[in-house]
Structures are given as structure tokens and as C-alpha cells.
mmJSON file of the N, C-alpha and C atoms, coordinates in Angstrom:
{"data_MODEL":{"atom_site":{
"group_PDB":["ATOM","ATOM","ATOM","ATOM","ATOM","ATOM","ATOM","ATOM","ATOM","ATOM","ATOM","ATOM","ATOM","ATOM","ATOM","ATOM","ATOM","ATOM","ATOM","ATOM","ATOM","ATOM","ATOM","ATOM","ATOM","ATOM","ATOM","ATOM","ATOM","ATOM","ATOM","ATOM","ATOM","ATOM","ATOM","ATOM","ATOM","ATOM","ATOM","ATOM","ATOM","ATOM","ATOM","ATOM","ATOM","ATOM","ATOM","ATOM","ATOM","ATOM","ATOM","ATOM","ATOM","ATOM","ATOM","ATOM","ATOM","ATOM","ATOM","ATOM","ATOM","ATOM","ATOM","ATOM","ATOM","ATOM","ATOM","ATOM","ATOM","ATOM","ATOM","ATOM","ATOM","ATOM","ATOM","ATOM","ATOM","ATOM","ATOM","ATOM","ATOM","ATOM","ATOM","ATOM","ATOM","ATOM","ATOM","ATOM","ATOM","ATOM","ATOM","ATOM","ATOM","ATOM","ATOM","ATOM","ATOM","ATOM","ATOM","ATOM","ATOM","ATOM","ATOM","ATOM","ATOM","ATOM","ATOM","ATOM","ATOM","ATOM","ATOM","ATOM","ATOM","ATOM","ATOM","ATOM","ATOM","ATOM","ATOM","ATOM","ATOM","ATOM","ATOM","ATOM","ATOM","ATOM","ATOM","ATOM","ATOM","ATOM","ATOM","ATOM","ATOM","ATOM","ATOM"],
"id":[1,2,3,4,5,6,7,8,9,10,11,12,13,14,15,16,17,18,19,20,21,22,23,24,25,26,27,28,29,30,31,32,33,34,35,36,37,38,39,40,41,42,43,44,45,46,47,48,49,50,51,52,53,54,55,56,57,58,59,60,61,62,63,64,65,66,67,68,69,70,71,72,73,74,75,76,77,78,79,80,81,82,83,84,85,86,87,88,89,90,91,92,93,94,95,96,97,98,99,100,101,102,103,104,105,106,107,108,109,110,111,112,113,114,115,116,117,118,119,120,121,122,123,124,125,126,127,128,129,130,131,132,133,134,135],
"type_symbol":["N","C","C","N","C","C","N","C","C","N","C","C","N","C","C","N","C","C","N","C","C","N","C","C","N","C","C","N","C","C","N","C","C","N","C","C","N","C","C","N","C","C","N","C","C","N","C","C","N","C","C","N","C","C","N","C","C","N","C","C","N","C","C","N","C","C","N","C","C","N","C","C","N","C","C","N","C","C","N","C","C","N","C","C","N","C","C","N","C","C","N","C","C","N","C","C","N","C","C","N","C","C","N","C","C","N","C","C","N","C","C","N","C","C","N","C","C","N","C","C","N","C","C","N","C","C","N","C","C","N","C","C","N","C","C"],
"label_atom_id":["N","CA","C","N","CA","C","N","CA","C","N","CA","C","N","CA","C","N","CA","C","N","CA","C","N","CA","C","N","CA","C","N","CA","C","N","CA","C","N","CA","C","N","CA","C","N","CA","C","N","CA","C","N","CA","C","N","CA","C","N","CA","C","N","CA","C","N","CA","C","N","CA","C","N","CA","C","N","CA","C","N","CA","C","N","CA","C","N","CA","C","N","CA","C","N","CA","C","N","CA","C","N","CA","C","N","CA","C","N","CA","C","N","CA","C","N","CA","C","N","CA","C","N","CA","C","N","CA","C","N","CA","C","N","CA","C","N","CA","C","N","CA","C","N","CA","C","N","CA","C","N","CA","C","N","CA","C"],
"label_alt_id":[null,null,null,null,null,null,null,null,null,null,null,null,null,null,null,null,null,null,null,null,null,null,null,null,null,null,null,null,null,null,null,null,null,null,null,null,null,null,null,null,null,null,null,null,null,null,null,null,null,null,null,null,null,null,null,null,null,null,null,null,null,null,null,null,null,null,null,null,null,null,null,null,null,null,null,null,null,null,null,null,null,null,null,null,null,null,null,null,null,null,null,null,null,null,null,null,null,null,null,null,null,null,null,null,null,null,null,null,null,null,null,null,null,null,null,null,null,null,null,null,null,null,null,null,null,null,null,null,null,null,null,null,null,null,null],
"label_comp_id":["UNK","UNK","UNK","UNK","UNK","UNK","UNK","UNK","UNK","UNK","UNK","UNK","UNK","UNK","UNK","UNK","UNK","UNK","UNK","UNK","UNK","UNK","UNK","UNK","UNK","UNK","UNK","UNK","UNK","UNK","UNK","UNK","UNK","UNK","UNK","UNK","UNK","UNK","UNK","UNK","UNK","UNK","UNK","UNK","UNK","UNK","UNK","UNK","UNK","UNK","UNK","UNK","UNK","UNK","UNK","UNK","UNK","UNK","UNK","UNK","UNK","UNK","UNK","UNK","UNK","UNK","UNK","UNK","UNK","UNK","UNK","UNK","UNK","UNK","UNK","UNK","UNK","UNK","UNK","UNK","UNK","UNK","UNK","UNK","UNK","UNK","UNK","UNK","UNK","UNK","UNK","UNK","UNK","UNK","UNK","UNK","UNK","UNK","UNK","UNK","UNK","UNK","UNK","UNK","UNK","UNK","UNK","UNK","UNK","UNK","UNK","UNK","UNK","UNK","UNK","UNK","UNK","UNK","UNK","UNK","UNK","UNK","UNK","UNK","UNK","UNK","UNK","UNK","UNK","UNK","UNK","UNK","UNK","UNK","UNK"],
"label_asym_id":["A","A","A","A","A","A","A","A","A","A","A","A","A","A","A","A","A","A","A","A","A","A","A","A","A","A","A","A","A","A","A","A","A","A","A","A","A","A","A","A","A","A","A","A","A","A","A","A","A","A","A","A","A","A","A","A","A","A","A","A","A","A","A","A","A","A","A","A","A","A","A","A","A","A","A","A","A","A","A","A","A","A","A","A","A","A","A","A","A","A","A","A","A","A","A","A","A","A","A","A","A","A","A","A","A","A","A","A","A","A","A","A","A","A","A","A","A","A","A","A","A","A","A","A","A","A","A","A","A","A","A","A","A","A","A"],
"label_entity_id":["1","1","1","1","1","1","1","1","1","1","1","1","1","1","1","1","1","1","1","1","1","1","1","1","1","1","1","1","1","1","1","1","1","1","1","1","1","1","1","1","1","1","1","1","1","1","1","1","1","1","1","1","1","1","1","1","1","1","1","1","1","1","1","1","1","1","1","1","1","1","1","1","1","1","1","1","1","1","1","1","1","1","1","1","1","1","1","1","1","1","1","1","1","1","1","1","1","1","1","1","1","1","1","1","1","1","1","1","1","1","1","1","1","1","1","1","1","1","1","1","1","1","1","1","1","1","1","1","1","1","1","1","1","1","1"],
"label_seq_id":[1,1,1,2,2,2,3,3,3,4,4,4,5,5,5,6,6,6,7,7,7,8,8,8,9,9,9,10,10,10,11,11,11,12,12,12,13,13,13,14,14,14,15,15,15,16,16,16,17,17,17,18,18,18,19,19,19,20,20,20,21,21,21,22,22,22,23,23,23,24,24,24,25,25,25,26,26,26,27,27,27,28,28,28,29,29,29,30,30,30,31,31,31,32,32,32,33,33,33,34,34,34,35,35,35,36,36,36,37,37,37,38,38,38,39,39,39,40,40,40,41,41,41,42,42,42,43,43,43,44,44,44,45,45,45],
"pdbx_PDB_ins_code":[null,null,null,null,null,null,null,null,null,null,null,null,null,null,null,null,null,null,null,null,null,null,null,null,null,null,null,null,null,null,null,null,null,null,null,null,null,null,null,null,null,null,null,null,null,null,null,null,null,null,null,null,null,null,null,null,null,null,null,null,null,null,null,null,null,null,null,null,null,null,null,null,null,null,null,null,null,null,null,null,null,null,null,null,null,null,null,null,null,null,null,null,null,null,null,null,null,null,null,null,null,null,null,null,null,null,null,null,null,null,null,null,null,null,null,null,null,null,null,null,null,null,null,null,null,null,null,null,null,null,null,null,null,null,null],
"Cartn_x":[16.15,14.887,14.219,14.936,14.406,13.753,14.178,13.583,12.043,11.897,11.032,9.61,10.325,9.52,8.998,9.891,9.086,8.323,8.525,7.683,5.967,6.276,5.3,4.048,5.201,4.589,3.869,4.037,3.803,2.334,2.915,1.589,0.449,0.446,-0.573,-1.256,-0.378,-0.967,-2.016,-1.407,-1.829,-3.194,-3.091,-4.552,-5.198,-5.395,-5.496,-5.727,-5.779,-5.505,-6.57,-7.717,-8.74,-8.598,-7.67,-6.997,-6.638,-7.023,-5.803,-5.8,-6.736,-6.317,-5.256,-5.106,-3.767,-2.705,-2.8,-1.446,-1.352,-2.197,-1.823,-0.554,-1.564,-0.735,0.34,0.936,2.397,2.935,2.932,3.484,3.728,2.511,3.193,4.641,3.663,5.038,6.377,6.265,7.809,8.663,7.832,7.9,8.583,7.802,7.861,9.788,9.86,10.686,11.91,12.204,12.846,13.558,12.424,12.528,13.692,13.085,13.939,14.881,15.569,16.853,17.66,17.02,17.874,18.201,17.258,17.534,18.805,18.324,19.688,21.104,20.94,22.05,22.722,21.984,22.725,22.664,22.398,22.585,23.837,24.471,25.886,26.989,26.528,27.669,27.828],
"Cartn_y":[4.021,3.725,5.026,6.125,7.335,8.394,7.971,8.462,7.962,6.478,5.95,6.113,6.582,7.253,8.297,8.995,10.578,10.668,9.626,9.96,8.822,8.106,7.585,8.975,9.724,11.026,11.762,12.079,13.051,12.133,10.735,10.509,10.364,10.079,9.956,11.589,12.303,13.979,14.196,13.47,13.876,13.248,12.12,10.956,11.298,12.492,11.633,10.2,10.857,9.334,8.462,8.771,7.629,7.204,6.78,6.212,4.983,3.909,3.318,2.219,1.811,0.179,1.145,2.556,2.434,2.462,2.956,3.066,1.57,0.939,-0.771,-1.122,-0.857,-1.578,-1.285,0.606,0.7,0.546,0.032,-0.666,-2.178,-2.337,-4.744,-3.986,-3.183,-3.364,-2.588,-1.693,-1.189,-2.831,-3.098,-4.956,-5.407,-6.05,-6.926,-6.703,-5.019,-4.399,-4.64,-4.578,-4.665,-5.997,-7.126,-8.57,-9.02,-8.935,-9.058,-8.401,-7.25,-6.604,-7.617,-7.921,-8.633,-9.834,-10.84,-12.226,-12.067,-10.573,-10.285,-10.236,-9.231,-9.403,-10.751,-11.974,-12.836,-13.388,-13.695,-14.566,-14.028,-12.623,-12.23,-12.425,-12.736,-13.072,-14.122],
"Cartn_z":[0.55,1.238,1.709,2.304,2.392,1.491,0.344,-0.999,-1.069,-0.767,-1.012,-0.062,1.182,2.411,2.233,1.62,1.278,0.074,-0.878,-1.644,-1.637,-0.269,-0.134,0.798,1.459,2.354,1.088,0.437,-0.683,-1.4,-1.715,-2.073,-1.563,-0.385,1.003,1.086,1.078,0.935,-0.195,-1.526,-2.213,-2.348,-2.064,-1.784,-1.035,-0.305,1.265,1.76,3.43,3.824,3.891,3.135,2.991,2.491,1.121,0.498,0.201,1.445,1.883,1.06,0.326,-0.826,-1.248,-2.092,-2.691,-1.951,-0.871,0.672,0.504,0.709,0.916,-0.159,-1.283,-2.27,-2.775,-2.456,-2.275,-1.285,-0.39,0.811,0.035,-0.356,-0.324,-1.802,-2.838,-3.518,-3.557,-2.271,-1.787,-1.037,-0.342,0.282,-0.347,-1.28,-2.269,-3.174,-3.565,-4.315,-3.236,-1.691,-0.544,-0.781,-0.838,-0.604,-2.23,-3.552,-4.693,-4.452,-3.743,-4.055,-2.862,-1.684,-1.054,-1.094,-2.083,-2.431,-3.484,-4.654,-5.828,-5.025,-3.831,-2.925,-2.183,-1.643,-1.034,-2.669,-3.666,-4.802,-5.364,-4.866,-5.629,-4.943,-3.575,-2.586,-2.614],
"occupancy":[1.0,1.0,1.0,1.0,1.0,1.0,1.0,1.0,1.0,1.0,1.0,1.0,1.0,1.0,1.0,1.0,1.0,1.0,1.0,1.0,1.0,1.0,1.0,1.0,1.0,1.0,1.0,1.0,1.0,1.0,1.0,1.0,1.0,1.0,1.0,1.0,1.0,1.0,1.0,1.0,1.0,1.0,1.0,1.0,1.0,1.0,1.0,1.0,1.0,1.0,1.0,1.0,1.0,1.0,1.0,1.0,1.0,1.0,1.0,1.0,1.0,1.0,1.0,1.0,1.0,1.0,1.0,1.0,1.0,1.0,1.0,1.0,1.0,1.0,1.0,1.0,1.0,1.0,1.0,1.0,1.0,1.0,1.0,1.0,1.0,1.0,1.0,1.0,1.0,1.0,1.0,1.0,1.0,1.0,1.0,1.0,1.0,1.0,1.0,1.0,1.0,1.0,1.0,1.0,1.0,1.0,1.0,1.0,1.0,1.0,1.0,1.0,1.0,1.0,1.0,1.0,1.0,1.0,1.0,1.0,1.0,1.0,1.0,1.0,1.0,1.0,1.0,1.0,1.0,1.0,1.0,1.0,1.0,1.0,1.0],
"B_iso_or_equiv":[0.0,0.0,0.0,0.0,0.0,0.0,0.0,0.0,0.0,0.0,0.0,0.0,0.0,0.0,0.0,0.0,0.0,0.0,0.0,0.0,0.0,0.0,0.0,0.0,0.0,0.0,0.0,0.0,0.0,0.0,0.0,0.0,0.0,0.0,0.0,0.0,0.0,0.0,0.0,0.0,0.0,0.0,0.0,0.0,0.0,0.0,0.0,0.0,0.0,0.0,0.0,0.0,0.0,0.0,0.0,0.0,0.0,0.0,0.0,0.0,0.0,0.0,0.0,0.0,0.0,0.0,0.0,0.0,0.0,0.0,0.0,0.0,0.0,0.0,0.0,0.0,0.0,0.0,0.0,0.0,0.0,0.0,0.0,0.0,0.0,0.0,0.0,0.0,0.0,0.0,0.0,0.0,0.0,0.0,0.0,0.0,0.0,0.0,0.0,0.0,0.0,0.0,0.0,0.0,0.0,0.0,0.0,0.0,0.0,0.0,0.0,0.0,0.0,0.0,0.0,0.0,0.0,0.0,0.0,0.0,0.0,0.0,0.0,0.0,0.0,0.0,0.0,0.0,0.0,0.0,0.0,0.0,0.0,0.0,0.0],
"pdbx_formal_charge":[null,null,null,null,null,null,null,null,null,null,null,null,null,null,null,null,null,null,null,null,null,null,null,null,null,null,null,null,null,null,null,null,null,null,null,null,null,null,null,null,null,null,null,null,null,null,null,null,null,null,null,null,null,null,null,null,null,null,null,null,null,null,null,null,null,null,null,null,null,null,null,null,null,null,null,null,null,null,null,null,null,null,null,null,null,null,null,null,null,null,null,null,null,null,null,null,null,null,null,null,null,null,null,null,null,null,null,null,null,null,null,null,null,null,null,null,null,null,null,null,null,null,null,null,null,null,null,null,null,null,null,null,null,null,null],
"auth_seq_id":[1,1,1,2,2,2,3,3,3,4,4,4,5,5,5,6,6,6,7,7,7,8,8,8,9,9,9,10,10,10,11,11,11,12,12,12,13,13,13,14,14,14,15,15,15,16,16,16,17,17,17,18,18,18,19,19,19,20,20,20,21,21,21,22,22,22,23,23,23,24,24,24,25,25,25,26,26,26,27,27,27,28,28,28,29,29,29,30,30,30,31,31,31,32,32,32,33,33,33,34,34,34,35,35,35,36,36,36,37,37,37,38,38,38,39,39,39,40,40,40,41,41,41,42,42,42,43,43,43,44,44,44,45,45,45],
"auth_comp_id":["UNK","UNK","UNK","UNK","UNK","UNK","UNK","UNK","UNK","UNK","UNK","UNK","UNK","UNK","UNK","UNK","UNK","UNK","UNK","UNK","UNK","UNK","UNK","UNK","UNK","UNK","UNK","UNK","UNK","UNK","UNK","UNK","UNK","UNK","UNK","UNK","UNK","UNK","UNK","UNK","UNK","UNK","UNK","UNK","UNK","UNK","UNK","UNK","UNK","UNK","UNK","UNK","UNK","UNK","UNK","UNK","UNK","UNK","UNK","UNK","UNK","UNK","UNK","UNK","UNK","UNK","UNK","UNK","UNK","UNK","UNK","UNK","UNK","UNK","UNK","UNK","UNK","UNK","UNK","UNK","UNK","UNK","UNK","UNK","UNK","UNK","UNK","UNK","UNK","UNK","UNK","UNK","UNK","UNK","UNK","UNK","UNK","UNK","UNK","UNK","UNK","UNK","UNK","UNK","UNK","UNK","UNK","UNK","UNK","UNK","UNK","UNK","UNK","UNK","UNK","UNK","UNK","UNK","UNK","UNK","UNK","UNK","UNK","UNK","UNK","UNK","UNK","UNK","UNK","UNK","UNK","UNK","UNK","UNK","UNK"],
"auth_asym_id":["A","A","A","A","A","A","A","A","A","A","A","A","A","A","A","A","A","A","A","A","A","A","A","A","A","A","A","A","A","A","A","A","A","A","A","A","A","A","A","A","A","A","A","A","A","A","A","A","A","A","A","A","A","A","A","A","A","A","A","A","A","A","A","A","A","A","A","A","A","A","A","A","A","A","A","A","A","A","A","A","A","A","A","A","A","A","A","A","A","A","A","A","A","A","A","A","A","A","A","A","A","A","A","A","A","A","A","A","A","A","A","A","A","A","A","A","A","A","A","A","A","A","A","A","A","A","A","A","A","A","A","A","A","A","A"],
"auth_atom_id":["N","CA","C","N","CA","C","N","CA","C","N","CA","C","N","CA","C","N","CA","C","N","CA","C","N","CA","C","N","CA","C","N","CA","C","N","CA","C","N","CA","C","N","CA","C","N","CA","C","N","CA","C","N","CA","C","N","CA","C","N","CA","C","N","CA","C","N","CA","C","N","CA","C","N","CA","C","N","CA","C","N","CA","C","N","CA","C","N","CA","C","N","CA","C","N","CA","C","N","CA","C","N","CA","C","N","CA","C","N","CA","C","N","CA","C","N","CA","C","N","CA","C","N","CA","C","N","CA","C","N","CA","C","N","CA","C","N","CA","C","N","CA","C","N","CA","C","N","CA","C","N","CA","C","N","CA","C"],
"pdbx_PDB_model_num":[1,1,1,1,1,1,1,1,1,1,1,1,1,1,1,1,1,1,1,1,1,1,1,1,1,1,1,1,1,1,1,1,1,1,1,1,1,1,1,1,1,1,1,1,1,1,1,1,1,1,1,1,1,1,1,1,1,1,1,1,1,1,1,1,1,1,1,1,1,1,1,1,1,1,1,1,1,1,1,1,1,1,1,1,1,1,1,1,1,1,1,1,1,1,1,1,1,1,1,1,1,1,1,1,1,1,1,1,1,1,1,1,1,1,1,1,1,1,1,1,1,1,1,1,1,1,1,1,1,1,1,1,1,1,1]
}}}
């Protein structure tokens, strides 16, 4: 998840931060990417 923090930092730099429909939309799909790994997780237990 810290990987995913910094390279959300890096892209925000690189955008700046007026940016923000694309800030939005890697946020829902870091979310989104969060939510499927943890449903894959209780579905293996």
C-alpha cells in the first residue's frame, strides 16, 4: 500500500494539483483494487 502512496505523490507532482478528476479517479480505483484483494482474501479463508 505504501508503494501505492508514493506513487500516487509523484503523480499529483507531476499533474499538479489542479488535477483532480484524475486524483479522483486514482483514488476510486486504488479503492476499488483494495476492496477485490480483500473479498479474494476472505473467499480463500
Amino acid at each position: 500500500m505504501r508503494q501505492a502512496v508514493r506513487y500516487l505523490r509523484t503523480r499529483v507532482r507531476a499533474f499538479g494539483s489542479g488535477n483532480r478528476k484524475f486524483l479522483m479517479s486514482v483514488i476510486i480505483y486504488l479503492y476499488k483494487h483494495m476492496l477485490v484483494k480483500e473479498i479474494k482474501v476472505k473467499k480463500n479463508v
